[in-house]
ChimeraX commands (.cxc) that place a marker at each C-alpha (Angstrom):
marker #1 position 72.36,121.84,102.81 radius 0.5
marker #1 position 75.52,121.38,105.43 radius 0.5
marker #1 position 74.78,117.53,105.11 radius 0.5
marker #1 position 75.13,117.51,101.20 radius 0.5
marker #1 position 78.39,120.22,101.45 radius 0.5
marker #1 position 79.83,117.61,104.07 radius 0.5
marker #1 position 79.32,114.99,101.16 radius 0.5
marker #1 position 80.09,116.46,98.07 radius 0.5
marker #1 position 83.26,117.42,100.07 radius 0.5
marker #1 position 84.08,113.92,100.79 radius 0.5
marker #1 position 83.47,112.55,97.37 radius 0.5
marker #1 position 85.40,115.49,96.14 radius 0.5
marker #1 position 88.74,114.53,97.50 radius 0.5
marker #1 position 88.27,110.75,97.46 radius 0.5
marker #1 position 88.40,111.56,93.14 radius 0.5
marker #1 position 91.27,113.81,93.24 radius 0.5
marker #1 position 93.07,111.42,95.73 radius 0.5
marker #1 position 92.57,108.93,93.27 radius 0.5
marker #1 position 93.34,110.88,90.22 radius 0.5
marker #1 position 96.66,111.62,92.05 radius 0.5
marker #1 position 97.77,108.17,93.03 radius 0.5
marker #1 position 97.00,107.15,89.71 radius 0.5
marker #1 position 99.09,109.73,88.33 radius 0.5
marker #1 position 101.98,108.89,90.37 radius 0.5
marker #1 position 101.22,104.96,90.04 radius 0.5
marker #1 position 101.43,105.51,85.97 radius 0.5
marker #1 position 104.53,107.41,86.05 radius 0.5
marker #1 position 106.45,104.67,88.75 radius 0.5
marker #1 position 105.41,102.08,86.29 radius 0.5
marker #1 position 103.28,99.53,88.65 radius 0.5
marker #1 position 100.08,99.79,89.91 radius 0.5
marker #1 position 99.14,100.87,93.56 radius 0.5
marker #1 position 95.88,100.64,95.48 radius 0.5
marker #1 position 94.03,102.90,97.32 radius 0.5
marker #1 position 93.40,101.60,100.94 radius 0.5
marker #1 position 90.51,103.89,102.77 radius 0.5
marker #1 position 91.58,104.16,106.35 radius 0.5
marker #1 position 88.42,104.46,108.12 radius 0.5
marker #1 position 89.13,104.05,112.13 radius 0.5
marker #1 position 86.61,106.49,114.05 radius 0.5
marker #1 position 84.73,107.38,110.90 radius 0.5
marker #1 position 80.94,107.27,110.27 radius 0.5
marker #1 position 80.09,104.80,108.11 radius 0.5
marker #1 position 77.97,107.22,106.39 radius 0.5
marker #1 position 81.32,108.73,104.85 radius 0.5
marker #1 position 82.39,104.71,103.72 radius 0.5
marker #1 position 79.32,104.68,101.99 radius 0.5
marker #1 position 79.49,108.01,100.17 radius 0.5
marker #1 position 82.94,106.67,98.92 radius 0.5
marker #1 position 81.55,103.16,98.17 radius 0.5
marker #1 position 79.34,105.19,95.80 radius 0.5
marker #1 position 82.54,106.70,94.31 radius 0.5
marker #1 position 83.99,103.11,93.37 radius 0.5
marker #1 position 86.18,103.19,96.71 radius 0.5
marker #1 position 86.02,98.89,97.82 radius 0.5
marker #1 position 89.12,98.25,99.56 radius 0.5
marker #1 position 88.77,99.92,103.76 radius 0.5
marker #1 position 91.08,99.39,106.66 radius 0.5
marker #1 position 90.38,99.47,110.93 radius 0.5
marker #1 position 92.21,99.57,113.14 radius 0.5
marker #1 position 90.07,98.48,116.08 radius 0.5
marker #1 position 88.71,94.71,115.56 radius 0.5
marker #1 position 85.25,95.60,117.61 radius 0.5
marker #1 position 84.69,98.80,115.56 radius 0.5
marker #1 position 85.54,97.13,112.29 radius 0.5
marker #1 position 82.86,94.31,113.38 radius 0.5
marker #1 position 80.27,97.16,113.90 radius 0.5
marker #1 position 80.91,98.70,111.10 radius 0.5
marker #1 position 80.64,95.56,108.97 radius 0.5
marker #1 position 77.54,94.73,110.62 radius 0.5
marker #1 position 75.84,98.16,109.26 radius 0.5
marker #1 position 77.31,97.88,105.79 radius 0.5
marker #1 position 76.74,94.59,105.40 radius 0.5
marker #1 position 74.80,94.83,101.87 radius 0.5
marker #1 position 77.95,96.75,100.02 radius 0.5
marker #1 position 80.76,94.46,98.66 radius 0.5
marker #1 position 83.88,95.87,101.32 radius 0.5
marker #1 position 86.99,94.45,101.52 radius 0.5
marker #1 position 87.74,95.16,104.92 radius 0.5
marker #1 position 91.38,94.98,106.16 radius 0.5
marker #1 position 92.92,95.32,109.80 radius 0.5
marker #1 position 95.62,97.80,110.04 radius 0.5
marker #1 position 95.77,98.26,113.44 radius 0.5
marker #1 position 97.62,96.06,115.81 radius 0.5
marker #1 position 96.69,92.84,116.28 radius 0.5
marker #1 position 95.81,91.06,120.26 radius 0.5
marker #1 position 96.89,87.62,120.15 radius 0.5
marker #1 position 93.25,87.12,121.87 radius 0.5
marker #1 position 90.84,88.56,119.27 radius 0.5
marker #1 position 92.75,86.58,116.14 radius 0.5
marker #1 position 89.98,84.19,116.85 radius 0.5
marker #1 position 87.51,86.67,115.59 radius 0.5
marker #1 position 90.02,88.64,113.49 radius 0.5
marker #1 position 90.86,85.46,111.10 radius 0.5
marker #1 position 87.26,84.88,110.13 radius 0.5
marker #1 position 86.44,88.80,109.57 radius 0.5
marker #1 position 89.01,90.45,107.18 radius 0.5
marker #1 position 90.19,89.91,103.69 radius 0.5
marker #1 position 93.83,90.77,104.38 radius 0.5
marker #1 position 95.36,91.46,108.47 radius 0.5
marker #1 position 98.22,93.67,107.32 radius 0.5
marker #1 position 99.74,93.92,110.95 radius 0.5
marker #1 position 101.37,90.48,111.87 radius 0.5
marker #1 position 104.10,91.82,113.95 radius 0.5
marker #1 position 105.22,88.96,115.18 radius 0.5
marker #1 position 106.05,84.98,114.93 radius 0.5
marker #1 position 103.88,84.27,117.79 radius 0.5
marker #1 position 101.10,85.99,116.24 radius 0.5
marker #1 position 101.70,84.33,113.14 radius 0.5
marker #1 position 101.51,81.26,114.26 radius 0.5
marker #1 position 98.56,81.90,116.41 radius 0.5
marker #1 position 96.83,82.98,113.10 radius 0.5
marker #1 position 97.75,80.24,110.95 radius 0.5
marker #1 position 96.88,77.48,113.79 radius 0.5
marker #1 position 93.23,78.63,113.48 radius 0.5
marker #1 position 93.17,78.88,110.06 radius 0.5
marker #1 position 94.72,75.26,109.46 radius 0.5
marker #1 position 91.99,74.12,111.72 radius 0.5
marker #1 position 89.17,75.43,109.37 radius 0.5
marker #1 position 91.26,74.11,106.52 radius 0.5
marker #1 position 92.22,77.88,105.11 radius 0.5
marker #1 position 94.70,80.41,104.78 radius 0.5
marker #1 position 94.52,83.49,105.75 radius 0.5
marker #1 position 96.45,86.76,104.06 radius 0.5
marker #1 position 99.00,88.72,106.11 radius 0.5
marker #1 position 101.01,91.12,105.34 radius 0.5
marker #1 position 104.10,91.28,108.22 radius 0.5
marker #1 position 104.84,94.32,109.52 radius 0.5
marker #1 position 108.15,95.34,110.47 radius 0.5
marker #1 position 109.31,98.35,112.86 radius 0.5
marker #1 position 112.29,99.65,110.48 radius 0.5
marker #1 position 113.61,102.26,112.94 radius 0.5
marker #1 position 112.63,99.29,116.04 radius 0.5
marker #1 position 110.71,102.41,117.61 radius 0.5
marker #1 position 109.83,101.61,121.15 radius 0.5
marker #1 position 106.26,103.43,120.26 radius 0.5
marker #1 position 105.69,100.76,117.43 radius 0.5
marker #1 position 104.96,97.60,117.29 radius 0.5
marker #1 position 106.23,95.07,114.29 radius 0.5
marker #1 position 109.42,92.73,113.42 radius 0.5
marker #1 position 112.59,94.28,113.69 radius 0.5
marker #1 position 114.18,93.38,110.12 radius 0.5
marker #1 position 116.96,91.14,112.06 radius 0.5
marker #1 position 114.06,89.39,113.68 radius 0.5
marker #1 position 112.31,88.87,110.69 radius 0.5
marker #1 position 115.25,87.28,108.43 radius 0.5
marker #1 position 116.03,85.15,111.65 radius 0.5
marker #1 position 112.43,84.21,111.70 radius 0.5
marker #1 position 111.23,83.76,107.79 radius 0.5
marker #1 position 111.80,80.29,107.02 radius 0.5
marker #1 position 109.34,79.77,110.02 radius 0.5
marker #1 position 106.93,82.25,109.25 radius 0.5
marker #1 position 106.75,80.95,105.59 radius 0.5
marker #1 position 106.74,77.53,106.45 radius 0.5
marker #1 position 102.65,78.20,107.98 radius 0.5
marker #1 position 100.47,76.10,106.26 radius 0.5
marker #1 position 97.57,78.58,107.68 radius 0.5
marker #1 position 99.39,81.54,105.98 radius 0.5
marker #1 position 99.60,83.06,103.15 radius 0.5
marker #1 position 102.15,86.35,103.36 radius 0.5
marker #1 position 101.41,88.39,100.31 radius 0.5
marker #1 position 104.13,91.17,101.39 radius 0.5
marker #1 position 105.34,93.71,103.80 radius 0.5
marker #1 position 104.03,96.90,105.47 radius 0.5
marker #1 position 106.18,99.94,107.21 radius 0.5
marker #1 position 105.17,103.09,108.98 radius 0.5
marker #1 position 108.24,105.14,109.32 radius 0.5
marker #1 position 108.78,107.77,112.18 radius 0.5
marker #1 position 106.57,111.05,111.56 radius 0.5
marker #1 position 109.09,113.38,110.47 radius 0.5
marker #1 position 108.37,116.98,109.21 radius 0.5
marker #1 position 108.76,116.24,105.66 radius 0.5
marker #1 position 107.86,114.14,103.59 radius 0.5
marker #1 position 111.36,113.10,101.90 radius 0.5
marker #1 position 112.50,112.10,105.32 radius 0.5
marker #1 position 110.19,109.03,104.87 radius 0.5
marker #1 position 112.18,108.15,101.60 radius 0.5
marker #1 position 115.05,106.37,103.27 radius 0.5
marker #1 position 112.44,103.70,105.43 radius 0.5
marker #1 position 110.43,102.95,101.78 radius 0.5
marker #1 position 113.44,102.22,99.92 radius 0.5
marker #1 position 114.95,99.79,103.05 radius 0.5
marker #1 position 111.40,97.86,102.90 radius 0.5
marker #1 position 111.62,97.63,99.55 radius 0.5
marker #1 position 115.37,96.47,99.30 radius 0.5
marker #1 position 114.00,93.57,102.23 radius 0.5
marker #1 position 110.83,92.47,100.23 radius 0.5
marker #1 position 112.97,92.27,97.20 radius 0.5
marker #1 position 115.80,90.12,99.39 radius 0.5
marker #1 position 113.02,87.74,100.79 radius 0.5
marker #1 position 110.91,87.62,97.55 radius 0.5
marker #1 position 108.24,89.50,98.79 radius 0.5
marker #1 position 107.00,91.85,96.83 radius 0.5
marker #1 position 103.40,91.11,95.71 radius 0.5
marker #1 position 102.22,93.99,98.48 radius 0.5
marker #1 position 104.24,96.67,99.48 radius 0.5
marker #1 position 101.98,98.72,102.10 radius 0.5
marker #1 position 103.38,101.89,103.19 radius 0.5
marker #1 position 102.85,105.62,103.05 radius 0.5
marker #1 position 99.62,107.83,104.50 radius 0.5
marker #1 position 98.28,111.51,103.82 radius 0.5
marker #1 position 101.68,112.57,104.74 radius 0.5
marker #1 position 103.86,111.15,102.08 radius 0.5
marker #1 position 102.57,108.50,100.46 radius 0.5
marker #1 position 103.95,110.62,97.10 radius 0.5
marker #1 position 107.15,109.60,97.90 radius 0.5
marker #1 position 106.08,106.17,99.04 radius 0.5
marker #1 position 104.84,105.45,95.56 radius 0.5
marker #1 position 108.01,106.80,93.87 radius 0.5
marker #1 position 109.86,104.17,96.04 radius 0.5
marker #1 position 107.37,101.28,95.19 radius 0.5
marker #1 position 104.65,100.72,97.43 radius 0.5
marker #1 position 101.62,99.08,96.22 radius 0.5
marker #1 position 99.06,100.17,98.58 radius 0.5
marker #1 position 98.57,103.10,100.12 radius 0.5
marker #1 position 96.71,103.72,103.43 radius 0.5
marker #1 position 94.92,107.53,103.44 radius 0.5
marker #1 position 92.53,108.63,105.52 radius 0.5
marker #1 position 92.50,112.53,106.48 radius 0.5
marker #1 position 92.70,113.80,103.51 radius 0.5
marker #1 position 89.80,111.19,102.40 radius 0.5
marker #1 position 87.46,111.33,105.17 radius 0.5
marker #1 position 88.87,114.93,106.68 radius 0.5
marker #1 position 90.02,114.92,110.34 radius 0.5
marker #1 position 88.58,112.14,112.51 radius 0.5
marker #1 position 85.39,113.30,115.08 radius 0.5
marker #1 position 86.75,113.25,118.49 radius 0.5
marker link #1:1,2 radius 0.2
marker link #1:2,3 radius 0.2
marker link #1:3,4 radius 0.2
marker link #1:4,5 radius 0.2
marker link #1:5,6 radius 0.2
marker link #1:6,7 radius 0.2
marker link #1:7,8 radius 0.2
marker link #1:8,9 radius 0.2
marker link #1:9,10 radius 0.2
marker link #1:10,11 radius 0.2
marker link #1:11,12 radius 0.2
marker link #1:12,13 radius 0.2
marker link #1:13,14 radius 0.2
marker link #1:14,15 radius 0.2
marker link #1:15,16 radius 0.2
marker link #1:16,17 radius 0.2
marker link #1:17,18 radius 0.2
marker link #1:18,19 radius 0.2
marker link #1:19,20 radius 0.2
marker link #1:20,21 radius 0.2
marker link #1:21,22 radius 0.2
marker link #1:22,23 radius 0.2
marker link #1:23,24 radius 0.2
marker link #1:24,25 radius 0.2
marker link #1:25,26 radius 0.2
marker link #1:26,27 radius 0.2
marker link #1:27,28 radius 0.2
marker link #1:28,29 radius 0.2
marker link #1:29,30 radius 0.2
marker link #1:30,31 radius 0.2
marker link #1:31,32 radius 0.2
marker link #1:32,33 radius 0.2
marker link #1:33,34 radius 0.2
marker link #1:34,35 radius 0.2
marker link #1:35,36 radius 0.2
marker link #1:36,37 radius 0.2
marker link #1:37,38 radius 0.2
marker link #1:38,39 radius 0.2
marker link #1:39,40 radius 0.2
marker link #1:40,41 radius 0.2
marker link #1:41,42 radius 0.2
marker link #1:42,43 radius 0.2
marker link #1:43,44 radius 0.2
marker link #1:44,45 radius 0.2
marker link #1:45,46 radius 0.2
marker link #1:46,47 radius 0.2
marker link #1:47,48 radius 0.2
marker link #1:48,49 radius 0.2
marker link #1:49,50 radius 0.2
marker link #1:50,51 radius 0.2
marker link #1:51,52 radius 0.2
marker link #1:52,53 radius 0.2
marker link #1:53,54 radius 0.2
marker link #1:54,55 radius 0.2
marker link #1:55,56 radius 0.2
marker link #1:56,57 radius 0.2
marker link #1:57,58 radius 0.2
marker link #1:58,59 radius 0.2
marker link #1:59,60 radius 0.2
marker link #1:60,61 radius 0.2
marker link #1:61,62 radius 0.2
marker link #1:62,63 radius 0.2
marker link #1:63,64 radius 0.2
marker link #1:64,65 radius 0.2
marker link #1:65,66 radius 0.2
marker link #1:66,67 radius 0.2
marker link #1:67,68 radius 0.2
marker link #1:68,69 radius 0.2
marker link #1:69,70 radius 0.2
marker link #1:70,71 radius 0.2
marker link #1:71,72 radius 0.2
marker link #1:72,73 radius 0.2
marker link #1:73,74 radius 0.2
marker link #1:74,75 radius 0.2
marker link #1:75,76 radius 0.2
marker link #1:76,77 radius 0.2
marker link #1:77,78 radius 0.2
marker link #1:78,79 radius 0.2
marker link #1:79,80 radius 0.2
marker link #1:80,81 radius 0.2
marker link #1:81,82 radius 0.2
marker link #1:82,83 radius 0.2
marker link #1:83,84 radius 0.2
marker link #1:84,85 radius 0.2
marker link #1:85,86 radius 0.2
marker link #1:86,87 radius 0.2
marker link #1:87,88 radius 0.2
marker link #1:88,89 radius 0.2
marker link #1:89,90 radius 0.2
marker link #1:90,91 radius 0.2
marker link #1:91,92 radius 0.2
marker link #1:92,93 radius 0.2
marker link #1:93,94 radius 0.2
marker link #1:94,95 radius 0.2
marker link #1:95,96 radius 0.2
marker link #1:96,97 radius 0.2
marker link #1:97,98 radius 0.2
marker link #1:98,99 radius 0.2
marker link #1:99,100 radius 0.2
marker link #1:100,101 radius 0.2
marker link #1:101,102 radius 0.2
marker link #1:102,103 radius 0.2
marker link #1:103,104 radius 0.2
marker link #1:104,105 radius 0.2
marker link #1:105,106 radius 0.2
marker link #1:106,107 radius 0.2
marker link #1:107,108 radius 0.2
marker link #1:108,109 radius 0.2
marker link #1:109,110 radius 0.2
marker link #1:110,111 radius 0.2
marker link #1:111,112 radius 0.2
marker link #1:112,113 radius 0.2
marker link #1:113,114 radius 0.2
marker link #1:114,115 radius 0.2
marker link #1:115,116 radius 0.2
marker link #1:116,117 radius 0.2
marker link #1:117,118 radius 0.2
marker link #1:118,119 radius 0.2
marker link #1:119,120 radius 0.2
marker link #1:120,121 radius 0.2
marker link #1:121,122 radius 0.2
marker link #1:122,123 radius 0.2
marker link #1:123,124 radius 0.2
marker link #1:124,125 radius 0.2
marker link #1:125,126 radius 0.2
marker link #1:126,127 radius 0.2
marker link #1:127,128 radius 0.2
marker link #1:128,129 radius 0.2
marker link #1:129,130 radius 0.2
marker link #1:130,131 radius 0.2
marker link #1:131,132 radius 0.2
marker link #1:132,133 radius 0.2
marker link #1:133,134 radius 0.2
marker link #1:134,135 radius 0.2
marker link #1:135,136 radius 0.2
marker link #1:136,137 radius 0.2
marker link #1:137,138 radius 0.2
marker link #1:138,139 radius 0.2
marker link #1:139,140 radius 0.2
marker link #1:140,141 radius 0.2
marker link #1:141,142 radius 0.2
marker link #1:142,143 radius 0.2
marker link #1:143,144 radius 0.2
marker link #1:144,145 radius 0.2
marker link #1:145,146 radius 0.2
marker link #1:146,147 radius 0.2
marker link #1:147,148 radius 0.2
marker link #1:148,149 radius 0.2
marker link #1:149,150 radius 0.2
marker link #1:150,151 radius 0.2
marker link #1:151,152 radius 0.2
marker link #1:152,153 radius 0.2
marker link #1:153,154 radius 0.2
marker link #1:154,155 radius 0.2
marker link #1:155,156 radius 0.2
marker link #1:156,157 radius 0.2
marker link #1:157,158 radius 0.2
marker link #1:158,159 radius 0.2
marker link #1:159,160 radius 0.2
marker link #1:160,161 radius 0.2
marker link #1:161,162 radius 0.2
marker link #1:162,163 radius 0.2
marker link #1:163,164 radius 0.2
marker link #1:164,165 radius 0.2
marker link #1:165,166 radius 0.2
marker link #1:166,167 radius 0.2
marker link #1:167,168 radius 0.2
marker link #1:168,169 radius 0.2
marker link #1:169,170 radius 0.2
marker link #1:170,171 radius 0.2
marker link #1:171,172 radius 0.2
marker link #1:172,173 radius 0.2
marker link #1:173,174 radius 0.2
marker link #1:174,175 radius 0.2
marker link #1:175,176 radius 0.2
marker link #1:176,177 radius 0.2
marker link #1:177,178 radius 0.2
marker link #1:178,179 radius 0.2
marker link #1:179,180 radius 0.2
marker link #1:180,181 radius 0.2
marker link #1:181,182 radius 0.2
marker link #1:182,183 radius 0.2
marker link #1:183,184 radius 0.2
marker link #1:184,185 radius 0.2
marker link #1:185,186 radius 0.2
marker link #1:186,187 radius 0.2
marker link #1:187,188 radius 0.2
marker link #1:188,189 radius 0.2
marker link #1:189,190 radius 0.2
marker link #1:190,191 radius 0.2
marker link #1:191,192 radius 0.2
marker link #1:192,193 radius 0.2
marker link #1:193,194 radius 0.2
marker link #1:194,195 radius 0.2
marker link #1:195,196 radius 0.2
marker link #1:196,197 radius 0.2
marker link #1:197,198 radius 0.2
marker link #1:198,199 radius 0.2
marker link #1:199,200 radius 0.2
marker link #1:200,201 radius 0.2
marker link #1:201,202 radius 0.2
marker link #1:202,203 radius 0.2
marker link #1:203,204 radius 0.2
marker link #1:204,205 radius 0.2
marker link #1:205,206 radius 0.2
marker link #1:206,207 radius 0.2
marker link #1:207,208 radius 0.2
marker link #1:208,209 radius 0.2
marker link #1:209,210 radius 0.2
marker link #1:210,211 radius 0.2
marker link #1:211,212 radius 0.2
marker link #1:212,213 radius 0.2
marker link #1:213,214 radius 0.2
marker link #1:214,215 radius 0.2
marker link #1:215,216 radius 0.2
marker link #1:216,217 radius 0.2
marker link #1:217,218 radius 0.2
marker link #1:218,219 radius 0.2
marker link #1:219,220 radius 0.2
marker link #1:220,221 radius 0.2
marker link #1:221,222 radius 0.2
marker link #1:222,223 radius 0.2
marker link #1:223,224 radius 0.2
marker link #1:224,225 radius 0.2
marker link #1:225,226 radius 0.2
marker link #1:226,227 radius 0.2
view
């Protein structure tokens, strides 16, 4: 009985979640996606939301993701790495995930698209940039990355398909506002704008008001994440 409470819990709040961000989506006039952040979940939970219509799921950990891809490998996931990216596992990364939405640097870009031109492919990025250059975060500071975009465009083994932010926590929501509208004002500088990935449980309300087209939940999805 616990088991099916845990569940119908689960299912319950993926459905509002999504009635919500649709909601918000319709009235900012664009569409948004729902990405499922699953690090240190059960993949009994990514299955009960499969079964709710849930496809798109994002790691952070390249080894777990593999694990977990292993176990689900009969449902139709698009998995995506969210997490930071070693320079040594893009090897494995590039040949695993639909979309690695953490290139956080020109090195790392290059290392990506090298292996990727050597299978003949491209691989989607999105490039994430450190707005506030946080010493806690990684990703491009937004003077590195106008400096370096002719270069990072120029990668035949690339294919960047936007940006993707995490502001610093703050207490409120609406403090996140200022950091969505900056990464929106540099996608639209650098023509960018096909993905615009920011905003979590915490605020990705206001992140859809200021144009993101993905957001990343996972708390108030999956509930708090076993220790």
């Amino acid at each position: 009985m616990e088991h099916f409470d845990v569940e119908k819990k689960c299912k319950d709040s993926y459905l509002r979640i999504c009635q919500q961000v649709n909601d918000l989506a319709q009235a900012a006039g664009h569409t948004v996606n729902l990405l499922a952040v699953s690090k240190r979940q059960p993949v009994e939970k990514i299955r009960w939301l499969w079964d709710c219509g849930q496809r798109r799921f994002g790691e952070n950990y390249v080894q777990e993701a593999l694990a977990k891809q292993e176990q689900l490998a009969g449902l139709s996931i698009e998995w995506h790495l969210i997490g930071h990216l070693q320079s040594n596992k893009a090897k494995i990364a590039h040949k695993y995930f639909h979309l690695i939405e953490s290139v956080d640097s020109l090195s790392l870009a290059q290392k990506i698209s090298h292996l990727n031109e050597a299978s003949g492919g491209r691989q989607k990025v999105l490039l994430e940039v450190n707005l506030a250059e946080e010493s806690s975060k990684t990703g491009l500071s937004v003077a590195d990355l106008e400096r370096d975009w002719e270069a990072l465009v120029a990668l035949s083994g690339l294919q960047i398909e936007g940006l993707m932010s995490l502001p610093p926590l703050g207490e409120k929501p609406e403090e996140s506002r200022p950091y969505f509208r900056k990464l929106r004002t540099l996608a639209e500088n650098l023509r960018c704008t096909k993905v615009l990935s920011m905003g979590t449980s915490s605020d990705f309300v206001v992140a859809i008001e200021e144009g993101a087209t993905e957001v990343r939940i996972g708390t108030l999805l999956f509930g708090e994440r076993p220790q």
